[in-house]
C-alpha positions in Angstrom: 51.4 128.7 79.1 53.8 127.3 81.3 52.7 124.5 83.5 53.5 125.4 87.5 54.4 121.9 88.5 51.5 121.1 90.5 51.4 117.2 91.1 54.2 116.3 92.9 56.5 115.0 90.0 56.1 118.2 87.9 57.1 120.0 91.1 59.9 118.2 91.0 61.0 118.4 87.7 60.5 122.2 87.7 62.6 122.3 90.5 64.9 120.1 89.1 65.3 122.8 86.6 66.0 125.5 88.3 68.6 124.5 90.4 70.3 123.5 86.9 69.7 126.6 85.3 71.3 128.1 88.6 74.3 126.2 88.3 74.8 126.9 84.8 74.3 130.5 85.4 76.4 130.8 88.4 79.1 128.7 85.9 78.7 130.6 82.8 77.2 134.1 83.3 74.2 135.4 81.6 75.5 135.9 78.1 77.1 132.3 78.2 73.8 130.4 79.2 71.6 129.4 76.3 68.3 127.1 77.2 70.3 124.7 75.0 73.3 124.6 77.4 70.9 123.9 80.7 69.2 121.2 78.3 72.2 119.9 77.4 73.0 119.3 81.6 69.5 117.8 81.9 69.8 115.8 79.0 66.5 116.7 77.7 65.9 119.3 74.8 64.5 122.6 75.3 61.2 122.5 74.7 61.1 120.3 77.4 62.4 123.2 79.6 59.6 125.5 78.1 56.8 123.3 79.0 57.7 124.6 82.6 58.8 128.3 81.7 57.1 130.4 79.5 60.6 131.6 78.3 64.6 131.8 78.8 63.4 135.5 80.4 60.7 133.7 82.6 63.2 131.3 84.0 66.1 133.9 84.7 63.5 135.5 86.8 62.7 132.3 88.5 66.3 132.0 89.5 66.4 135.4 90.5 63.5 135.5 93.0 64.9 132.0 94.2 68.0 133.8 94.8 66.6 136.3 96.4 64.7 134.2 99.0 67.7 132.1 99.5 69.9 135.3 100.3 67.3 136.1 103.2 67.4 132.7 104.5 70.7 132.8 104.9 71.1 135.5 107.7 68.4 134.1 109.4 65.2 134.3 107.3 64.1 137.8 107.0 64.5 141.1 108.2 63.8 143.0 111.5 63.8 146.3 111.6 66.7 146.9 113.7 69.4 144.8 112.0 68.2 145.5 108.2 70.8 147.3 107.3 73.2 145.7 108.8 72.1 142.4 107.1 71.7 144.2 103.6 75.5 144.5 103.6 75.8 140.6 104.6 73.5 140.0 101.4 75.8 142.1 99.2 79.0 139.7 101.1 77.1 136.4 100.1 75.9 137.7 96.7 79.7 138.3 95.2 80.2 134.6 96.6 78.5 133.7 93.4 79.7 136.1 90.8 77.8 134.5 87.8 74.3 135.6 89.4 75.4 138.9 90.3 76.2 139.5 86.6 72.5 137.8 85.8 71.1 140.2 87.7 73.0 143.3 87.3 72.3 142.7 83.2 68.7 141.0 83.6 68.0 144.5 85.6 69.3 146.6 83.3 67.9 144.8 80.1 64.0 145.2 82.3 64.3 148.7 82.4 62.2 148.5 78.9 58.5 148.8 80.0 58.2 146.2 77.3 60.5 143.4 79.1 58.8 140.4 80.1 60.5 140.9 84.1 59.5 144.6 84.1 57.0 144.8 86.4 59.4 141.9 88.3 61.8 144.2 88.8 60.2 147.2 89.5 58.3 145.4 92.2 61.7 144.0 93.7 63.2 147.7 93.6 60.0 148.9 95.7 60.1 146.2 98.2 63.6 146.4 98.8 63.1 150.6 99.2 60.7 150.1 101.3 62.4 147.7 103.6 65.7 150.0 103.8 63.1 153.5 104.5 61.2 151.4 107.1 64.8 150.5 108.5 66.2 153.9 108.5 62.9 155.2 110.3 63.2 152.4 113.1 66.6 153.4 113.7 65.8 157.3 113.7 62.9 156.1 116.1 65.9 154.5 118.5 68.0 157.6 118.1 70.8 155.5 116.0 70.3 157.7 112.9 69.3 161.4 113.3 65.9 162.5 112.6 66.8 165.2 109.7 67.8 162.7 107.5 65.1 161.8 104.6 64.7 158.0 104.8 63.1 157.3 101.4 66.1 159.3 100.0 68.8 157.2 102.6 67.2 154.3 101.1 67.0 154.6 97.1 70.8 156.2 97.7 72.0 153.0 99.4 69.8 150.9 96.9 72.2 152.4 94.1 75.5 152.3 95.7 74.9 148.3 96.9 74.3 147.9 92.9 77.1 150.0 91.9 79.5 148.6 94.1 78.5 145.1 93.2 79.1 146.0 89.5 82.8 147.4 90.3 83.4 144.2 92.2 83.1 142.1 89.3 85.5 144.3 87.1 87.8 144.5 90.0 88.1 141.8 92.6 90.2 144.0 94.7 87.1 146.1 95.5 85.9 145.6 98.5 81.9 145.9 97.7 80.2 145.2 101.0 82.7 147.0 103.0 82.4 150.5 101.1 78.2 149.9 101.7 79.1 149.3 105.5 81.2 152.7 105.7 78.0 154.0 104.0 75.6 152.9 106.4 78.4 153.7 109.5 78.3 157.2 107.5 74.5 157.3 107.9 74.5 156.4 111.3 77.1 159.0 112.1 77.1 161.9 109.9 79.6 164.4 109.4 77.7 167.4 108.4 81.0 169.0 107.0 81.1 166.7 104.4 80.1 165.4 101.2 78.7 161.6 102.3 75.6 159.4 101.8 74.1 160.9 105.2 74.2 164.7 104.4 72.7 164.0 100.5 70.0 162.2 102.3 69.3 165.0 104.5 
């Protein structure tokens, strides 16, 4: 089992390892990162690494959920309901900043939909948490009048789950894409609806 760093220098060191591993991810991409390679920027071999991580899979995930709390803290530290969506679309801005994670977790995602991955249940917990952060945001702003009452928030909210991955993974193929603007127009879509047409806010409905 993987040791959790609990005296202060083993705290350290795991830390120490992460941030590497982050850095060599963001550098290399998921396919190009080998515990070997974030050894080899250590200096230490990498069954040194494993006395912290149970596995290359248990340390991606590490990196990922540190990701994750890092993207919050930077617009502010967490969500209220009134501005989640907005600030969704400012994590999806900051997350094609580092193009190497996005990749890492776009593939890492994919790879867990196996029931048998080790970050299964990491993953499907994520998705559920992050649903239920957009619903309860789409029902705040139904509540305020912003979005209209007819629309279903758990579907608003799996649909724009979807479309901020999708949008992510086009970004990488082509730069030109503007990701975090088509999920604003979504969410401006949502918030206005044109029942004559074929958007995000009528499917939801």
């Amino acid at each position: 089992m993987a040791r959790t760093g609990r005296f202060p220098k083993g705290a350290a060191r795991r830390e120490a390892i992460l941030q590497t591993a982050t850095d060599v991810l963001s550098r290399d991409g998921f396919q190009g990162t080998s515990l070997r390679a974030i050894g080899r920027e250590l200096e230490v071999e990498p069954a040194h690494i494993l006395y912290y991580f149970d596995s290359r899979e248990d340390l991606i995930q590490n990196v990922i959920a540190r990701w994750d709390d890092s993207a919050l803290e930077s617009i502010g530290g967490g969500f209220t309901p009134g501005d989640t969506l907005d600030n969704f679309a400012a994590i999806i801005r900051r997350n094609l900043e580092i193009p190497g994670l996005v990749h890492l977790y776009l593939v890492f995602a994919a790879e867990a939909v196996d029931a048998a991955h080790p970050a299964h249940a990491f993953f499907r917990n994520r998705y559920d948490r992050v649903r239920d952060l957009l619903s309860a945001a789409v029902r705040f702003e139904q509540a305020t009048g912003r979005i209209p009452a007819d629309v279903d928030a758990d579907r608003a909210a799996r649909m724009l789950l979807a479309v901020a991955d999708g949008v992510q993974q086009q970004a990488l193929m082509n730069p030109a894409i503007d990701a975090p603007a088509d999920l604003e127009a979504l969410i401006d879509q949502l918030r206005s609806p044109r029942r004559g047409g074929d958007g995000v806010a009528q499917a939801a409905s």
